[in-house]
N, C-alpha and C positions, 0 to 999 in steps of 0.2 A: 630786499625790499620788505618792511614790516607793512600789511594792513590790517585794515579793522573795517570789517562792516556796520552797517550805521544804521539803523530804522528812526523814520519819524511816522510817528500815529497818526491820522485825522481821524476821529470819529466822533460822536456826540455822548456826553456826559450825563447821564439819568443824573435828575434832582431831584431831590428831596426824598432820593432811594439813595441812602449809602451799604448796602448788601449789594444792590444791583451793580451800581456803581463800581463797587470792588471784585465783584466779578467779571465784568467788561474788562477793568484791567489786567486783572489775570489772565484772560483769554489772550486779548489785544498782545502781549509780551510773550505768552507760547507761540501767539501767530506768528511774531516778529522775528525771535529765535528757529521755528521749527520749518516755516516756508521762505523767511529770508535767511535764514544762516546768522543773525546777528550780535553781535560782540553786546553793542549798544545800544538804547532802545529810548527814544523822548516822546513823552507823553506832553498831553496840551495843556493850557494853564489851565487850575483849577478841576481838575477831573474827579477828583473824588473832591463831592461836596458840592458841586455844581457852579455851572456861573450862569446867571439869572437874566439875561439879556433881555431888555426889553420891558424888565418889570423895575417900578418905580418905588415901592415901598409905602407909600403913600406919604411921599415928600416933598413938601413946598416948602420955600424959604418960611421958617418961624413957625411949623408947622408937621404934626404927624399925626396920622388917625391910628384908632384903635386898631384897624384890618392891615395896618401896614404893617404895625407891632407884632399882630400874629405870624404874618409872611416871613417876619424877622425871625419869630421862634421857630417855627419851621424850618428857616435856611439854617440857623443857629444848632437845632438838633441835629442836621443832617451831616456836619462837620466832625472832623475826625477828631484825637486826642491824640499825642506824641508825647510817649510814647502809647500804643495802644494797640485794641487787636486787628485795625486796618495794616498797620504797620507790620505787626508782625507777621501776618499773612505772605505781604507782600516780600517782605524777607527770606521766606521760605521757599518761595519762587525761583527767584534767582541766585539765593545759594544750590539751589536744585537745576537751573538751568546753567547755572555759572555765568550768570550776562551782566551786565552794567545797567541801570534804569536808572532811569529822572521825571518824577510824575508829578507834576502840577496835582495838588490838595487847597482844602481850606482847612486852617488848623482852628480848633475849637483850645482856646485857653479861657476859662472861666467865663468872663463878659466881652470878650472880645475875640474877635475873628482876625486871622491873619490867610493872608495867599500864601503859599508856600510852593518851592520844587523839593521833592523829596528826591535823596540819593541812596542807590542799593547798589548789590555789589555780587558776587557769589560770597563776601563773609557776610550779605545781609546787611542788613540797617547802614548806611554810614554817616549820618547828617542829613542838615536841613537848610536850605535858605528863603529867609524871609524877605517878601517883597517891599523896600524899603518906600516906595512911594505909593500908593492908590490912585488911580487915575482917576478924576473927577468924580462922578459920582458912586466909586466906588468906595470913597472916602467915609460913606456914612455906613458901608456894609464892614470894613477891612480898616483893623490898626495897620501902624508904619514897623516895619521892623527898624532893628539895628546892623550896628556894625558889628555885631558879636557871630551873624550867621552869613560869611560872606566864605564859602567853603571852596576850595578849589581839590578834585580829588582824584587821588595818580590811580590810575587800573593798571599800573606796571608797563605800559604802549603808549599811555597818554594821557592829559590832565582834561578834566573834563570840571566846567565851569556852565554857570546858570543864571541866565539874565529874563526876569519874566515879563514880557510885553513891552509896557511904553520903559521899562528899567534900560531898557536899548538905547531910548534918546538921552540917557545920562552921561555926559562927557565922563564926568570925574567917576561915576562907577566903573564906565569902560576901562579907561584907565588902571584904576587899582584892581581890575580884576587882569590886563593884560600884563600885570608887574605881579601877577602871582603863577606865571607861565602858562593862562590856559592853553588849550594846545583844540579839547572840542568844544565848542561856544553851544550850548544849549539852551535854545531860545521859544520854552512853552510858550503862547499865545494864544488870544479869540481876537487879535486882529487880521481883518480877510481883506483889507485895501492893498489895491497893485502899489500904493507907495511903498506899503511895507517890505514889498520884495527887493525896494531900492538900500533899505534899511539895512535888511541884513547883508546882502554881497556889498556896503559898505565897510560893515564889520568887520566883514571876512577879510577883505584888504586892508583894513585898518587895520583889526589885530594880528593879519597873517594866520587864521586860523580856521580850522573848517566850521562851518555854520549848521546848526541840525537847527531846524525854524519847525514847531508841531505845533499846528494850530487846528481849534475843533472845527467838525459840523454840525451844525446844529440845526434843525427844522422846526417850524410850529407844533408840528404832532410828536414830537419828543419830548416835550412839558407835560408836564400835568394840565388835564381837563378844566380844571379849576382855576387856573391862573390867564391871565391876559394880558401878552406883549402887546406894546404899544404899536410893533408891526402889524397887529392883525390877529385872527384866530382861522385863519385859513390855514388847515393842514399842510399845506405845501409851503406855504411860507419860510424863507432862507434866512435863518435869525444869523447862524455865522458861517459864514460861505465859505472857510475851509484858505486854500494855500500855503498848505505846507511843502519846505522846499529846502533841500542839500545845496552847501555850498560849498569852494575850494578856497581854499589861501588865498589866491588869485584872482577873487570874484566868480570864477566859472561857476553855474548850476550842472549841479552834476545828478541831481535829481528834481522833478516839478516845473513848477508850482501844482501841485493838484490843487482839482476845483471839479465841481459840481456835483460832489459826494464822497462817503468815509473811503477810506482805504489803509493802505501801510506802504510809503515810499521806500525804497534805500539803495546803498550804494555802495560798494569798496573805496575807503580812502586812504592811501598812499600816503601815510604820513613819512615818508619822502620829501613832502613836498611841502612839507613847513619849511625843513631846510632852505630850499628854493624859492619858498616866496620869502624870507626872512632875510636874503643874500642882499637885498637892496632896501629891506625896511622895516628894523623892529622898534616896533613906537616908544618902546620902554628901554631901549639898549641902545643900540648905537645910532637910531635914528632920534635919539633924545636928547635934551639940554638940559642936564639939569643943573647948571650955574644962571641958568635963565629959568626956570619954571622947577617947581617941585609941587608936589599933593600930598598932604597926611592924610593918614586914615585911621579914624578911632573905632578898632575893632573889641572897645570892650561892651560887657552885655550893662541894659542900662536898663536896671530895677528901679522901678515907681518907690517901692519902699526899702530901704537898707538895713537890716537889724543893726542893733548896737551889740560888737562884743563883750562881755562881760561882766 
């Protein structure tokens, strides 16, 4: 029997501190490795760089104020670079612990902001994938990625793959990412709805694959003083209530949902048991038709401007 132990983070993300920020997750991945024993480790979306819950920018259709524009430079400074010294920090970690990690970032590329899961490894750095849709209103903080960062990456036990937040309700990404064998579904998130629990031990039977869901917590007195959710400025205030939750091949929870504060879940998974859930359903293989349906995927990177050779 080969396993692999699993952690998912819940904790809350400092914003508009990225030093703090990165040292949260430095800790949070010693904690993971050194009180859970763990192989792998998924952090929540957006964690370094913050995710702003509750704050509006100061946007109405046809419409922006000066004070929203600053809040924007603000978020804007607080964003990472790739490559850069948040990166390599975190590199140095887990070639030093020798674990696996997947950290939700906001990536800072010139004028534009992207979500990101970042991948490490014990050789450090391995890629990046960008989250190809923005969910409503995040559309006005986060460009769209491509299909050029859609990574799937062997740890030599197991393929570990990365779907951030609502990227879950994407048939066709599910899809082309089950047809690149992942084998752990890493699912950063700040959504804390009990639907979402239905979401992922969906997945997990859909793609036959185990489910790591790491989603933050977040409270009012975790912001800065100066800024105002639309929840309220009551310290106590629950801006993201957390439920992160291990799942089996099979649907089973095998860890969670936590709720009602930070922590670090995990699990032993028996990847055995892909085998066994896979005996009777693999979406991409023999439970497939593909003289009835097929899906391309254009994994090239798609640059705004092309130089001309020569």
């Amino acid at each position: 029997m080969t396993t692999v132990t699993a952690a998912v983070v819940q904790a809350a993300a400092p914003l508009f501190d990225t030093p703090a920020a990165l040292h949260r997750v430095e800790q949070l991945i010693r904690e993971a490795v050194g009180s859970h024993r763990a192989g792998v480790v998924v952090l929540p979306e957006a964690f370094l760089g913050g995710y702003p819950k509750g704050l509006d920018f100061g946007i109405t259709v046809g419409s922006r104020t000066p004070e929203g524009r600053d809040l924007f430079r603000r978020y804007h400074a607080a964003a990472i670079e790739i490559p850069g010294p948040e990166v390599e920090a975190l590199a140095a970690v887990t070639r030093e612990l020798g674990v696996h990690a997947v950290v939700g970032a906001v990536e800072r590329q010139r004028g534009t902001l992207y979500c990101v899961a970042l991948f490490f490894g014990p050789d450090g750095y391995l890629g990046l994938h960008r989250k190809l849709m923005p969910t409503a209103a995040e559309r006005y903080l986060w460009g769209q990625g491509d299909g050029s960062t859609l990574p799937v990456v062997d740890t030599g036990t197991a393929r570990l793959g990365a779907a951030i937040c609502w990227e879950n309700y994407m048939p066709l990404f599910r899809t082309a990412m089950y047809a690149k064998g992942v084998d752990l579904w890493c699912a950063p998130t700040v959504d804390d709805r009990d639907s979402w629990q239905a979401t992922l031990r969906h997945i997990a039977l859909e793609g036959r694959c185990f489910v790591l869901g790491a989603c933050q917590y977040l409270r009012r007195d975790a912001l800065p003083a100066d800024v105002h959710p639309v929840q309220g400025d009551a310290p106590g205030t629950v801006l993201i209530g957390g439920g992160s939750v291990i799942v089996s091949p099979l649907g089973e929870i095998l860890a969670g949902p936590l709720r009602d504060g930070e922590g670090i879940l995990s699990a032993a998974l028996d990847l055995d048991d892909l085998a066994r859930a896979r005996f009777d359903f693999d979406p991409t293989g023999h439970y497939a038709r593909p003289d009835v349906f097929t899906l391309h995927v254009d994994e090239t990177a798609r640059a705004t401007v092309a130089p001309t050779q020569g």
